[in-house]
OpenMM code with the backbone's topology and positions (N, CA, C; nanometers):
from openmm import Vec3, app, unit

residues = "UNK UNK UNK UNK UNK UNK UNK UNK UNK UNK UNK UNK UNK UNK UNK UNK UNK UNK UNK UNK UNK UNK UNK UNK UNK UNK UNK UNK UNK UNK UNK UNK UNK UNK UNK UNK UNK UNK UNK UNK UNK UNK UNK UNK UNK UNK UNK UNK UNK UNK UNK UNK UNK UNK UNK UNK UNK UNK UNK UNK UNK UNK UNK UNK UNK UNK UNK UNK UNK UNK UNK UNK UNK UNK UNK UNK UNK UNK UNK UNK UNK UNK UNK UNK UNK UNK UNK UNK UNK UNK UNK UNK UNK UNK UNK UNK UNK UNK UNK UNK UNK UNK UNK UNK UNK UNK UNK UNK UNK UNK UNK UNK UNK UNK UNK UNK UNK UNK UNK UNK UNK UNK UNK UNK UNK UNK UNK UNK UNK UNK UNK UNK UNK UNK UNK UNK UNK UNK UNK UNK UNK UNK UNK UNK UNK UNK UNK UNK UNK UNK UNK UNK UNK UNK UNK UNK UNK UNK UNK UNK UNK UNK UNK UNK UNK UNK UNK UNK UNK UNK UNK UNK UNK UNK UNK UNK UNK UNK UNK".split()
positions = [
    Vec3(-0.3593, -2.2723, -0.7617),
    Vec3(-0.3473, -2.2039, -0.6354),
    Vec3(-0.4847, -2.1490, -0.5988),
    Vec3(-0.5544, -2.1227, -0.4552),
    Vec3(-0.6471, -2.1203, -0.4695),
    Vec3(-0.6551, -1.9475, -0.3974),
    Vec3(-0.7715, -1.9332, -0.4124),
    Vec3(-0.7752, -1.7692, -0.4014),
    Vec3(-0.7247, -1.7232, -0.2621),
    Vec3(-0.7643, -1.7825, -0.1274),
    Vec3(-0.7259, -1.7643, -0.0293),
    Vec3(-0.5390, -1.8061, -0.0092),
    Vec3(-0.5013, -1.9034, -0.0336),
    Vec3(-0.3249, -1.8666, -0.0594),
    Vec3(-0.2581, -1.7908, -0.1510),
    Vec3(-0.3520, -1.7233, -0.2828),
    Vec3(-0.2732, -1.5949, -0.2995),
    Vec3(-0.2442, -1.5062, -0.2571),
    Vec3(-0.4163, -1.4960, -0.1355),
    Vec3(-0.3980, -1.3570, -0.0660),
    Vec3(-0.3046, -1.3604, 0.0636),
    Vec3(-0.3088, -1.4924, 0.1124),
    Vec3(-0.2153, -1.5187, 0.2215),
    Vec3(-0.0435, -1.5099, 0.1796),
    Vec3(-0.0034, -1.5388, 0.0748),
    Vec3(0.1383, -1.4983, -0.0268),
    Vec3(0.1325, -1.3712, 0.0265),
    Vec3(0.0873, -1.2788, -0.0561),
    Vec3(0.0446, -1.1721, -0.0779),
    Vec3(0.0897, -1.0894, 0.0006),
    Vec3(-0.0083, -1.1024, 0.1104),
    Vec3(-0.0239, -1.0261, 0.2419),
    Vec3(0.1249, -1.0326, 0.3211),
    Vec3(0.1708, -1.1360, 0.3748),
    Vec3(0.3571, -1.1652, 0.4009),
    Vec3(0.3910, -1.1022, 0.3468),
    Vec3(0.4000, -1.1491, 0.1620),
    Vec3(0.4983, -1.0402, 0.1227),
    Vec3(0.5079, -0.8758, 0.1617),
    Vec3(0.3852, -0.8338, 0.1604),
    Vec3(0.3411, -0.6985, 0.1523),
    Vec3(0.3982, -0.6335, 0.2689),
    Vec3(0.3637, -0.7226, 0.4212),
    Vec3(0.3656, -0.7229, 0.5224),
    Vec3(0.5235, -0.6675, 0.5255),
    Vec3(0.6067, -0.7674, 0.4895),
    Vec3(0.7786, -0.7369, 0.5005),
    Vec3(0.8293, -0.6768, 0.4157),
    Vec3(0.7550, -0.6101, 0.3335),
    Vec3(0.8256, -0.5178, 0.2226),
    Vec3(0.7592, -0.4144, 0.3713),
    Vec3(0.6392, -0.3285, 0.3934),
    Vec3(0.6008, -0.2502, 0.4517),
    Vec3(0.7237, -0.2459, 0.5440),
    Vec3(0.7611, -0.3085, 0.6740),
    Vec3(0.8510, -0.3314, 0.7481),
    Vec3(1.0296, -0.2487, 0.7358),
    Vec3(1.0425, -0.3329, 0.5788),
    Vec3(1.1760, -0.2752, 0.5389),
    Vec3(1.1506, -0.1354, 0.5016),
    Vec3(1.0508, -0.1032, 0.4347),
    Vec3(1.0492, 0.0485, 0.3445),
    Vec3(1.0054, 0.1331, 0.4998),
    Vec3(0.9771, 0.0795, 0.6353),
    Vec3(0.9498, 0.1456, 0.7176),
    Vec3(1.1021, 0.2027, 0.7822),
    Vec3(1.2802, 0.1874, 0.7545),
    Vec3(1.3548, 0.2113, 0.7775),
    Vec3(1.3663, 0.3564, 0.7360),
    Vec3(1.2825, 0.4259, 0.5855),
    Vec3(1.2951, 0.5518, 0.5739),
    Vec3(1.2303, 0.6357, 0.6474),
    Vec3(1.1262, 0.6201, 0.7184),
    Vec3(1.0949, 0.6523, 0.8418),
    Vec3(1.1663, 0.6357, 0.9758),
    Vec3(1.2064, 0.5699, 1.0421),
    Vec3(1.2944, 0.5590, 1.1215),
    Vec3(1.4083, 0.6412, 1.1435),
    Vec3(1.4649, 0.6337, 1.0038),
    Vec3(1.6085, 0.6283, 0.9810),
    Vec3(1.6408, 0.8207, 1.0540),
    Vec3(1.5743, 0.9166, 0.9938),
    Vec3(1.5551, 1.0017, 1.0361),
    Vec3(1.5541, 1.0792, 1.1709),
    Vec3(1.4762, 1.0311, 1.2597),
    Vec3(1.4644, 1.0647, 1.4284),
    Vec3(1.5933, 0.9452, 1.4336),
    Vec3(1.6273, 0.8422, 1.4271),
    Vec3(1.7407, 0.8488, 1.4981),
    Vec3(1.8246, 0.9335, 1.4732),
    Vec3(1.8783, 1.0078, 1.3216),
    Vec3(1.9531, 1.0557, 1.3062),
    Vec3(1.9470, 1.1745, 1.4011),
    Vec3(1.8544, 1.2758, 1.4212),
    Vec3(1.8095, 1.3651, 1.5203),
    Vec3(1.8435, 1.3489, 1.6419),
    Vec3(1.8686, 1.2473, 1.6661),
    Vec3(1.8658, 1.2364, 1.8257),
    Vec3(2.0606, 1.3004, 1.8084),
    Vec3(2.1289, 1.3008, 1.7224),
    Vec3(2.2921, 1.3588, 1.7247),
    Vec3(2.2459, 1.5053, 1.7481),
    Vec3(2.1630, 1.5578, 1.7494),
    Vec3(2.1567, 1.6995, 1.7074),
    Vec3(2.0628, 1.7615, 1.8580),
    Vec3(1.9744, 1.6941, 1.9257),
    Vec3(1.8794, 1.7187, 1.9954),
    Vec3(1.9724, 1.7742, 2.1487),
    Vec3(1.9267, 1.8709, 2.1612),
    Vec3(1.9766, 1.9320, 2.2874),
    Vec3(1.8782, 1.9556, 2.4277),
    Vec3(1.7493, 1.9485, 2.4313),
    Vec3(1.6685, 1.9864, 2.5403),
    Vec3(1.6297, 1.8259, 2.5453),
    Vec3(1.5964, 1.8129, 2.6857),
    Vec3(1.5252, 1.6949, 2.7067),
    Vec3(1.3976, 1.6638, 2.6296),
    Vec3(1.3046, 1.7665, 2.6401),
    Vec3(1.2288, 1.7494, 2.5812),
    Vec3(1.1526, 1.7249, 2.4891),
    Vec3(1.3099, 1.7889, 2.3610),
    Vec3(1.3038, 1.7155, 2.2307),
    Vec3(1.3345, 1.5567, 2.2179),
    Vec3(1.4607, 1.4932, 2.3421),
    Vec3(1.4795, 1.3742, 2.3043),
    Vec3(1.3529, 1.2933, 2.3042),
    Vec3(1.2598, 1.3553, 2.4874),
    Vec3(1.1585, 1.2611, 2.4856),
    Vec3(1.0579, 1.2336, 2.3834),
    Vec3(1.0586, 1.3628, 2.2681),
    Vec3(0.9870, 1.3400, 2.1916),
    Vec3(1.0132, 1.2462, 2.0558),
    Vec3(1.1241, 1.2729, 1.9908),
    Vec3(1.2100, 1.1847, 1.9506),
    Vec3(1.2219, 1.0385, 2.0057),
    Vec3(1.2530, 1.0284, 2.1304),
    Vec3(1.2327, 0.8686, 2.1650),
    Vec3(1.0848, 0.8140, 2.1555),
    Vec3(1.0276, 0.9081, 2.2203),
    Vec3(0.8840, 0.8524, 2.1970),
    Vec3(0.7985, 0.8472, 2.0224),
    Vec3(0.8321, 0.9195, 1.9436),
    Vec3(0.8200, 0.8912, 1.8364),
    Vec3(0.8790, 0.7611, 1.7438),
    Vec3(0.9752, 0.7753, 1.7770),
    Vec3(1.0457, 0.6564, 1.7501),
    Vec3(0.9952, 0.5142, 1.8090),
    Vec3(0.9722, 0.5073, 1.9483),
    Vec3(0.9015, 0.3769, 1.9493),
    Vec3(0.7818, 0.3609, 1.9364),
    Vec3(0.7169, 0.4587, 1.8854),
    Vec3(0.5843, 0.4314, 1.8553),
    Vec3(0.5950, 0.3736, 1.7126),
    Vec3(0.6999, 0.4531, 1.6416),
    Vec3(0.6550, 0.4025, 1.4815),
    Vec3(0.7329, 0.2630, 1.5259),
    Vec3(0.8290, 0.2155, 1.5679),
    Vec3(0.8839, 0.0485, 1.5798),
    Vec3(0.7368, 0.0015, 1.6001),
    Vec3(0.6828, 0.0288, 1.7445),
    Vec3(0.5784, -0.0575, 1.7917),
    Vec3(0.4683, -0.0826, 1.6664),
    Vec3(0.4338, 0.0544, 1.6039),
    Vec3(0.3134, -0.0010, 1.4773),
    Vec3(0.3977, -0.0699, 1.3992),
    Vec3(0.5037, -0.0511, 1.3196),
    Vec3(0.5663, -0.1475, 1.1954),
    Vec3(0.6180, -0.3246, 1.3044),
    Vec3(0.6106, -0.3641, 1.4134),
    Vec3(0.5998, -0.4485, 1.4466),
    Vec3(0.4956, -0.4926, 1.4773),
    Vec3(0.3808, -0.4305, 1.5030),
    Vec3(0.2344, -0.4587, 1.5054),
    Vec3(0.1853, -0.5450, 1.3791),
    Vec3(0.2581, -0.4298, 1.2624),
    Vec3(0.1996, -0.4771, 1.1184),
    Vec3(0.2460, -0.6022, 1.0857),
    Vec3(0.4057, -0.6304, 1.1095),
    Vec3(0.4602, -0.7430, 1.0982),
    Vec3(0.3996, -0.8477, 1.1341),
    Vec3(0.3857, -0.8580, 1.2478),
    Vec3(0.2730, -0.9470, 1.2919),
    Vec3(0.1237, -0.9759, 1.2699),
    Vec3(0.0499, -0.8362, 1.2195),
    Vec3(-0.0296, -0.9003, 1.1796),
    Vec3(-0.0225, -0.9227, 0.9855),
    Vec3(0.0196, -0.9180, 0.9783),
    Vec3(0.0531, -0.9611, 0.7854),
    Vec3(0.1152, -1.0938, 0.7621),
    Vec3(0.2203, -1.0715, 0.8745),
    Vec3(0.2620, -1.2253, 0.8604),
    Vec3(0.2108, -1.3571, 0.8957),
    Vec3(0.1443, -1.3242, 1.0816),
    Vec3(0.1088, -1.3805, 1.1633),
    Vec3(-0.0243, -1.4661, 1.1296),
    Vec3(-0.1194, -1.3119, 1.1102),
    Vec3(-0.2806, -1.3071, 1.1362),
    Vec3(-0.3500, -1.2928, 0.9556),
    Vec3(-0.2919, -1.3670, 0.8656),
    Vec3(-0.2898, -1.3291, 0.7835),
    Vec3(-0.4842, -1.3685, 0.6959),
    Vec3(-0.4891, -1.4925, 0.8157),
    Vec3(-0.6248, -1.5283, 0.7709),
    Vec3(-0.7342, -1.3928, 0.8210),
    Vec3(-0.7222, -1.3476, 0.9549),
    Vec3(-0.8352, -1.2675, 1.0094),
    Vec3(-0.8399, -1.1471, 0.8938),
    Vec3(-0.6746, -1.0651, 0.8349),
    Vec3(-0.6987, -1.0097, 0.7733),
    Vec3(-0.7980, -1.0045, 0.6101),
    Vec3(-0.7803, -1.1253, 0.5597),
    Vec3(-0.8569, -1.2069, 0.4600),
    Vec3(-1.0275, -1.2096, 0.4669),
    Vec3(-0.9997, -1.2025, 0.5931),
    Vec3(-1.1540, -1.2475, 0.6181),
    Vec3(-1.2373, -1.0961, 0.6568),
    Vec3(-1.1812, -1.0167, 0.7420),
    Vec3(-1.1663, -0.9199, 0.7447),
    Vec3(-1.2277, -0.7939, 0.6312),
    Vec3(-1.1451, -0.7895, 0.5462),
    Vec3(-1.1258, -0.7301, 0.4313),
    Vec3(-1.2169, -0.7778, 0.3711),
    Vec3(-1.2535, -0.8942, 0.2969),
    Vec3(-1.3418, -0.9764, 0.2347),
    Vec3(-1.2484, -1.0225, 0.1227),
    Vec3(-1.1735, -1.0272, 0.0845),
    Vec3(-1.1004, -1.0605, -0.0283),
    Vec3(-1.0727, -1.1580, -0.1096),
    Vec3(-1.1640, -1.2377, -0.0484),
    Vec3(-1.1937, -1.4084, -0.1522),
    Vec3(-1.3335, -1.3586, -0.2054),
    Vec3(-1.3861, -1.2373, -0.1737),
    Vec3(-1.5039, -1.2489, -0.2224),
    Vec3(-1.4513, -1.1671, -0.3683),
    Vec3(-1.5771, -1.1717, -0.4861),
    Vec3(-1.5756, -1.1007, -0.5923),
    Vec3(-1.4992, -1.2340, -0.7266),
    Vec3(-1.4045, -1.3260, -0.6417),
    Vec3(-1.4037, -1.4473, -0.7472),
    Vec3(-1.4948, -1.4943, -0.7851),
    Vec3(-1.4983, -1.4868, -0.9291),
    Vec3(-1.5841, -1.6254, -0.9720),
    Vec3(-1.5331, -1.7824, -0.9842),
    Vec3(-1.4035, -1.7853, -0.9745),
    Vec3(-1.3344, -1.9464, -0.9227),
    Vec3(-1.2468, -1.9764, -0.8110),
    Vec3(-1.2502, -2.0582, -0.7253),
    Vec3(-1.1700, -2.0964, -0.5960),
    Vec3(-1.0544, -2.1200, -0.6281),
    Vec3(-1.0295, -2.0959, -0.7424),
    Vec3(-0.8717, -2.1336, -0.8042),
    Vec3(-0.8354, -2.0462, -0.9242),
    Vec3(-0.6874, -2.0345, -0.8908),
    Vec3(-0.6380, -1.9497, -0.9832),
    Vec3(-0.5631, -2.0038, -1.1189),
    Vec3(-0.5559, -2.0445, -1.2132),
    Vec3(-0.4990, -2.0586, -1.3284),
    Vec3(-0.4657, -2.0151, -1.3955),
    Vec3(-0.3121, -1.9794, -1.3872),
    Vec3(-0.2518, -1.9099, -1.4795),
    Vec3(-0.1768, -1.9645, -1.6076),
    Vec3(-0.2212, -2.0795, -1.6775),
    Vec3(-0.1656, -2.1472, -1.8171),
    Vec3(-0.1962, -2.0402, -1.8733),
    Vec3(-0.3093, -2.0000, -1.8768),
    Vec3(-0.3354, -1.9301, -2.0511),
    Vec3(-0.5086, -1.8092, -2.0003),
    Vec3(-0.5039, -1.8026, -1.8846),
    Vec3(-0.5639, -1.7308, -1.8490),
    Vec3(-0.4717, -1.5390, -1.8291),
    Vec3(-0.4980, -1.4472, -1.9125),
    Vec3(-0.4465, -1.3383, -1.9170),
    Vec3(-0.5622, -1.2984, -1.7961),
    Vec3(-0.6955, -1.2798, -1.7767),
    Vec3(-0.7369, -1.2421, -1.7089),
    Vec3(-0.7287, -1.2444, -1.5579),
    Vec3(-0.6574, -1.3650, -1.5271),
    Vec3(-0.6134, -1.3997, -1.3946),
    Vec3(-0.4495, -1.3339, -1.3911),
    Vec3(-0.3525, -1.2954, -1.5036),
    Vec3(-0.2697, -1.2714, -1.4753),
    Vec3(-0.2880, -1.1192, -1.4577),
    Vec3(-0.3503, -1.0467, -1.4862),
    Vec3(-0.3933, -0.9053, -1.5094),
    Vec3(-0.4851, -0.8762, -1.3578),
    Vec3(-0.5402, -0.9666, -1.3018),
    Vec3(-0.5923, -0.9763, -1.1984),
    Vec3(-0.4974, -0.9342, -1.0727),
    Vec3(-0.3808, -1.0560, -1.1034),
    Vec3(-0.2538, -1.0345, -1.0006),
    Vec3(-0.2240, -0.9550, -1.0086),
    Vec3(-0.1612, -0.8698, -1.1251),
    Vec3(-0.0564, -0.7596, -1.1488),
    Vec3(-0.1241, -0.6249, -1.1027),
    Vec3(-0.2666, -0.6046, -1.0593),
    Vec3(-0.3687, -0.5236, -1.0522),
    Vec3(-0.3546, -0.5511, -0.8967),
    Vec3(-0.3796, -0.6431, -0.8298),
    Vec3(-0.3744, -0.6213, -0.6961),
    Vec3(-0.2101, -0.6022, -0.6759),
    Vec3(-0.0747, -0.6698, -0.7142),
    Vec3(0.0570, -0.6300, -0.6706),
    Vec3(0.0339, -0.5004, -0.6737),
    Vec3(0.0319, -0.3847, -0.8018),
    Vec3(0.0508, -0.2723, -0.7820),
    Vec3(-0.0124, -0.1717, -0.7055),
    Vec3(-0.1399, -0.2482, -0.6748),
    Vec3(-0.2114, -0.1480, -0.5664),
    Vec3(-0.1765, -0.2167, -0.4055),
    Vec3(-0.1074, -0.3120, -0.3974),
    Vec3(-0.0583, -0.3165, -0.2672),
    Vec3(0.0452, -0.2769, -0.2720),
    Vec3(0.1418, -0.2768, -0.3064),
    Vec3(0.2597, -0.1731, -0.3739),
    Vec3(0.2252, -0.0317, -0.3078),
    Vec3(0.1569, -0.0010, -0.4020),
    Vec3(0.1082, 0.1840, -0.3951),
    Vec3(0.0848, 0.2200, -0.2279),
    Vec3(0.0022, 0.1113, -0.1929),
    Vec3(-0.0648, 0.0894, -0.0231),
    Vec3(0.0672, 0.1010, 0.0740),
    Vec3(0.1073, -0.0148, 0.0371),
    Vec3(0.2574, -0.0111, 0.1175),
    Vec3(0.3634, 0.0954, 0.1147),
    Vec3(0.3402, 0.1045, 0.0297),
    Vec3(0.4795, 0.2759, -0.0225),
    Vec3(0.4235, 0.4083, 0.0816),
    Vec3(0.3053, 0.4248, 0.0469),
    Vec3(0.2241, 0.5326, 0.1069),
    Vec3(0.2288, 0.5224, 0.2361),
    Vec3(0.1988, 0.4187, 0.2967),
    Vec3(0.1932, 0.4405, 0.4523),
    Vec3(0.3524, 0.4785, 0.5822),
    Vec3(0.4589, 0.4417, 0.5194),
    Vec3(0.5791, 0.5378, 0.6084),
    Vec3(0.5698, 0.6529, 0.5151),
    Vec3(0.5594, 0.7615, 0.4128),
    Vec3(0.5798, 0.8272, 0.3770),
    Vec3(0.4569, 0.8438, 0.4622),
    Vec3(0.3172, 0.8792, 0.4792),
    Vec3(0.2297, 0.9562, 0.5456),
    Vec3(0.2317, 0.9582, 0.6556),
    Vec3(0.3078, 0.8274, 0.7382),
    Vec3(0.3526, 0.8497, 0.8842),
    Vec3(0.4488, 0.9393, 0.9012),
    Vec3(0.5392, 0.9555, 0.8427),
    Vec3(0.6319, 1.0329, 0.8474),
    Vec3(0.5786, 1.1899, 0.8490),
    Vec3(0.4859, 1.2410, 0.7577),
    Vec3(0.4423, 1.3872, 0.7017),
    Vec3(0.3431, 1.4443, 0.8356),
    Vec3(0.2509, 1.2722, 0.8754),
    Vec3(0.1427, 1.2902, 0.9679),
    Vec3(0.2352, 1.3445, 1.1151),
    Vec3(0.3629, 1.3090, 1.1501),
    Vec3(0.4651, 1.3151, 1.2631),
    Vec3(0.5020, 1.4548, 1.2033),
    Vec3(0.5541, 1.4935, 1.1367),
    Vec3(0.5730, 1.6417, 1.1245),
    Vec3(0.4739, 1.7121, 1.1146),
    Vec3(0.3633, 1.7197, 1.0765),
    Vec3(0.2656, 1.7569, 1.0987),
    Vec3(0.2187, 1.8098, 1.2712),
    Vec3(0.1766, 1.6920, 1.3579),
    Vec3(0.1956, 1.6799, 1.4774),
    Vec3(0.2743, 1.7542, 1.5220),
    Vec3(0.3946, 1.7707, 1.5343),
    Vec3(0.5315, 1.8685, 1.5804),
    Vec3(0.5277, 1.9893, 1.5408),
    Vec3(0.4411, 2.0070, 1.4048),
    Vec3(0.4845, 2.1754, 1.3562),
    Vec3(0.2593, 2.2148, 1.3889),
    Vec3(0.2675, 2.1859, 1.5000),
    Vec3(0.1100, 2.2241, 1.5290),
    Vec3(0.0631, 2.3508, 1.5473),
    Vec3(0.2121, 2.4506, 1.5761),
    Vec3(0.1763, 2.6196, 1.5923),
    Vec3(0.1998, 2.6832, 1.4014),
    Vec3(0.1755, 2.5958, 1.3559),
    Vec3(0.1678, 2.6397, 1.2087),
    Vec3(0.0158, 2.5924, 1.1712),
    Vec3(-0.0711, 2.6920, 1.1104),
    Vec3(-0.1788, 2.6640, 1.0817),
    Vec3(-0.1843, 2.5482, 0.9525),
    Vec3(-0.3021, 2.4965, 0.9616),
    Vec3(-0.3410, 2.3676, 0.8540),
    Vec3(-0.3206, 2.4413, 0.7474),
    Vec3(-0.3700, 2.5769, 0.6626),
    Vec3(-0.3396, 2.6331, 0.5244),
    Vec3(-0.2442, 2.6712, 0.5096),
    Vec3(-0.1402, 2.6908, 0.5940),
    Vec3(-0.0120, 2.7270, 0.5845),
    Vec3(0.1046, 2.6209, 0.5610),
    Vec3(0.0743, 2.4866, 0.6620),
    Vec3(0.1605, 2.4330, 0.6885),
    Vec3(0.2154, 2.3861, 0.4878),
    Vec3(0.3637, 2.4177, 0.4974),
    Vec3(0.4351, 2.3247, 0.3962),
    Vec3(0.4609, 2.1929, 0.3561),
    Vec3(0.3972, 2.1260, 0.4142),
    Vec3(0.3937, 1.9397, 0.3579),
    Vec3(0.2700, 1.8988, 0.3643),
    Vec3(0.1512, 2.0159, 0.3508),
    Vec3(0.0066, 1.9427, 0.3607),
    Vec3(-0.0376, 1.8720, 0.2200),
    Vec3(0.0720, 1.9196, 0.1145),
    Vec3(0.0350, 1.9008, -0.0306),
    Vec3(0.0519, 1.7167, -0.0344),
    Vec3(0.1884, 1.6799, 0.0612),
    Vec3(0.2223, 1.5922, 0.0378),
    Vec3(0.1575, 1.4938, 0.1267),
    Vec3(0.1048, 1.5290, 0.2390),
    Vec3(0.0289, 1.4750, 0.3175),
    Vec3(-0.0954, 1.3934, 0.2468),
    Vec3(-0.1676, 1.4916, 0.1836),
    Vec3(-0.2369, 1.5018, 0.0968),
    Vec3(-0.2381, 1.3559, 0.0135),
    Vec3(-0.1642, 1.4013, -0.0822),
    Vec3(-0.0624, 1.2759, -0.1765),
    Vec3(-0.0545, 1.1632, -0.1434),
    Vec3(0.0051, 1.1346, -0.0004),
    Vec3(0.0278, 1.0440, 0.0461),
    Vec3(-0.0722, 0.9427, 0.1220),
    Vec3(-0.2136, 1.0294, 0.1445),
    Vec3(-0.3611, 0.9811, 0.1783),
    Vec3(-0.4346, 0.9323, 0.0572),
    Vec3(-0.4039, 1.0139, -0.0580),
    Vec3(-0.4912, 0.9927, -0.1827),
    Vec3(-0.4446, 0.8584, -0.2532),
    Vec3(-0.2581, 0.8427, -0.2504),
    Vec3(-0.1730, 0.7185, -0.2908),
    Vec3(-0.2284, 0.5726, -0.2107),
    Vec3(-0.2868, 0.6428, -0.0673),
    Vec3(-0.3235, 0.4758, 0.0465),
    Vec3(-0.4352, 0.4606, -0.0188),
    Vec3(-0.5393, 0.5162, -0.0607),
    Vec3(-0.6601, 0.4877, -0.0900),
    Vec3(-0.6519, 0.4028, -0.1954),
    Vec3(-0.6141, 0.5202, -0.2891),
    Vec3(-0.6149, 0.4367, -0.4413),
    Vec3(-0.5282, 0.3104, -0.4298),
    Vec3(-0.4339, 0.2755, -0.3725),
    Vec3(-0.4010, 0.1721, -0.3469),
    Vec3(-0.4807, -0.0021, -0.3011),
    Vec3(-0.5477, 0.0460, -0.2211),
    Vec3(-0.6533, -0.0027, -0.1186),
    Vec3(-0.7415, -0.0427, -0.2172),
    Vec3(-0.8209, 0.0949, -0.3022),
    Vec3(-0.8814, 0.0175, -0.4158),
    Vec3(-0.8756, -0.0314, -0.4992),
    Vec3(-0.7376, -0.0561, -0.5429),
    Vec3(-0.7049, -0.1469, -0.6919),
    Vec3(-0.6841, -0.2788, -0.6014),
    Vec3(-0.6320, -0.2707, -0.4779),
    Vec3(-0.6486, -0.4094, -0.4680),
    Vec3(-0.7623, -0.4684, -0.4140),
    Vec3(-0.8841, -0.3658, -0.3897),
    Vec3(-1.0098, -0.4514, -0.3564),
    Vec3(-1.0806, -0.4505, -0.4627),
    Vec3(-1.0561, -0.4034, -0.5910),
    Vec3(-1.1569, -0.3621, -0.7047),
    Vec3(-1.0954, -0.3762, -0.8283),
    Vec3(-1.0403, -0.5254, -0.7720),
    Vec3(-0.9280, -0.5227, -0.9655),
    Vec3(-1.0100, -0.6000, -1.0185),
    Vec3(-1.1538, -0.6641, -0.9943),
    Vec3(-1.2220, -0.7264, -1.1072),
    Vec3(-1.2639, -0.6115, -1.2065),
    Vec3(-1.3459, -0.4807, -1.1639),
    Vec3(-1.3771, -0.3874, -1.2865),
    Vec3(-1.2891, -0.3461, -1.3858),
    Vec3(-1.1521, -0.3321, -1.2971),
    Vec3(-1.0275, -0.2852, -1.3518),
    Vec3(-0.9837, -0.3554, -1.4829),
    Vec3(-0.9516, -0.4996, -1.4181),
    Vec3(-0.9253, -0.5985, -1.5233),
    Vec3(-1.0224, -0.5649, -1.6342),
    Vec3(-1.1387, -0.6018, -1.6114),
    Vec3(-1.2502, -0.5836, -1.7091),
    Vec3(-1.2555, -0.4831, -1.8314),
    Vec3(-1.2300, -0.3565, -1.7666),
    Vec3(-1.1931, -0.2431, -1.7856),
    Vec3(-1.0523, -0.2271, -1.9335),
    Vec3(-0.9339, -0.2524, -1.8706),
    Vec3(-0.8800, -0.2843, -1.9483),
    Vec3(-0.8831, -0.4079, -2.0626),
    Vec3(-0.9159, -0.4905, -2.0255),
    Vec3(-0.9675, -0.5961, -2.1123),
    Vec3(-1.0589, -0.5795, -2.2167),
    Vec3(-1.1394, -0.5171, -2.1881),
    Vec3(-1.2461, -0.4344, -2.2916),
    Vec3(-1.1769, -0.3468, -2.3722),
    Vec3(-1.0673, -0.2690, -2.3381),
    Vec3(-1.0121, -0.1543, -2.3717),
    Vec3(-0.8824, -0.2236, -2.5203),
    Vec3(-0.8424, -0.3330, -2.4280),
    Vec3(-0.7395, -0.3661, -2.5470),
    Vec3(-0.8173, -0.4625, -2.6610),
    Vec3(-0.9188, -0.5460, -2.6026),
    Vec3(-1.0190, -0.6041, -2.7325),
    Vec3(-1.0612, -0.4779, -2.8450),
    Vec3(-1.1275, -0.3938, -2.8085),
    Vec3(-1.1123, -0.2338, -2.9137),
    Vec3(-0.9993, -0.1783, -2.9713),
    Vec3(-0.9078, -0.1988, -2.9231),
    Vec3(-0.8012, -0.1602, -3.0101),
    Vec3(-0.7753, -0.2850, -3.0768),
    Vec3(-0.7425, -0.3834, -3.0039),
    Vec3(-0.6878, -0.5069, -3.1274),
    Vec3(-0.7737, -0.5401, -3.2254),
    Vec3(-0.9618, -0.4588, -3.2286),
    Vec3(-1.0596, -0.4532, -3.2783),
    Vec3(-0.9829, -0.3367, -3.4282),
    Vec3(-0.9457, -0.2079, -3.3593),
    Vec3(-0.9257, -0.1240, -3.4331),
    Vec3(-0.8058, -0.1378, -3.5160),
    Vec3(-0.6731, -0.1980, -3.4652),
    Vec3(-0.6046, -0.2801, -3.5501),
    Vec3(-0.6113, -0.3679, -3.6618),
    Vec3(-0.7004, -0.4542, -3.6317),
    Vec3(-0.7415, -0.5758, -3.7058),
    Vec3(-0.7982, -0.4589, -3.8121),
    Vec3(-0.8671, -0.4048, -3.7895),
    Vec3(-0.9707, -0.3581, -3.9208),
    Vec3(-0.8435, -0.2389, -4.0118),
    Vec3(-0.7549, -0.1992, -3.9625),
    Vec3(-0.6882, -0.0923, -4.0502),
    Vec3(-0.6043, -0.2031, -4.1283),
    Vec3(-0.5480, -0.3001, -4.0604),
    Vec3(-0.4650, -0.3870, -4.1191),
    Vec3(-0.5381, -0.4615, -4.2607),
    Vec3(-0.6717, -0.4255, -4.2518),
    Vec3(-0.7587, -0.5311, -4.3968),
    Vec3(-0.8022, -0.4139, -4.4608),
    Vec3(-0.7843, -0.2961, -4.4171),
    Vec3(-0.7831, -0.1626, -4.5372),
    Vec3(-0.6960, -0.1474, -4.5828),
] * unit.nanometer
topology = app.Topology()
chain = topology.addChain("A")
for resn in residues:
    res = topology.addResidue(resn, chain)
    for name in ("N", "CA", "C"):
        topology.addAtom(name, app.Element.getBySymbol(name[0]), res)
């Protein structure tokens, strides 16, 4: 498989997981709208609401759609040292994958949870920034997109990283096992 159709896999998948996990966002302001009594809350409520549809259909489209610009974009064929991926007996290429899944994972998870905190946020604006009660998670939920972002642009050190890490122990193994 070659490096550019993993990331194109990839990206779809990511794309329509983002999409579905975007229902726990949603799910919420509609529920609100049973409860909303002034106009002014609905308009806000409706208008919140199609804004987050309009971005999670934005994304859809471009993850699914535009999947090359994003590729290219990003740079994400760069940092291979082969145009192809082989996974017979290559651990380093499988440790590679499992390093970018979980940091697009992390990426994807994070972004309706920080839309969500960033929208209450917005709404509770007569509460100061050191006060407000979900800045911790706000927080969290900025620090989770990042680190996300970078395991999947920076899983060659990573890999490396660990790879080095378990050669020293199976180093430190080997040697207690002949004492």
């Amino acid at each position: 498989m070659t490096i550019r159709a993993f990331w194109n896999i990839l990206l779809k998948i990511l794309g329509i997981y983002l999409v579905v996990q975007g229902v726990n966002v949603i799910a919420p302001y509609i529920g609100a709208f049973a409860t909303v009594t002034s106009t002014e809350d609905s308009i806000y409520y409706i208008a919140v609401t199609l804004s987050v549809l309009v971005a999670y259909f934005f994304i859809l489209w471009l993850f699914v759609f535009k999947t090359s610009w994003i590729i290219d974009k990003l740079q994400l064929e760069k940092g291979f040292e082969e145009e192809r991926i082989d996974l017979k007996n290559d651990s380093a290429a499988i440790m590679t994958i499992a390093v970018i899944v979980i940091g697009g994972i992390m990426f994807i998870e994070s972004l309706p949870e920080l839309s969500r905190e960033l929208s209450l946020f917005i709404k509770r604006e007569e509460i100061p920034f050191q006060e407000n009660p979900n800045i911790g998670w706000t927080i969290f939920f900025v620090a989770k997109a990042i680190l996300g972002y970078l395991l999947m642009t920076n899983c060659k050190p990573i890999v490396a990283f660990i790879s080095r890490k378990s050669a020293n122990n199976e180093g430190d193994i080997n040697n207690a096992k002949k004492t």
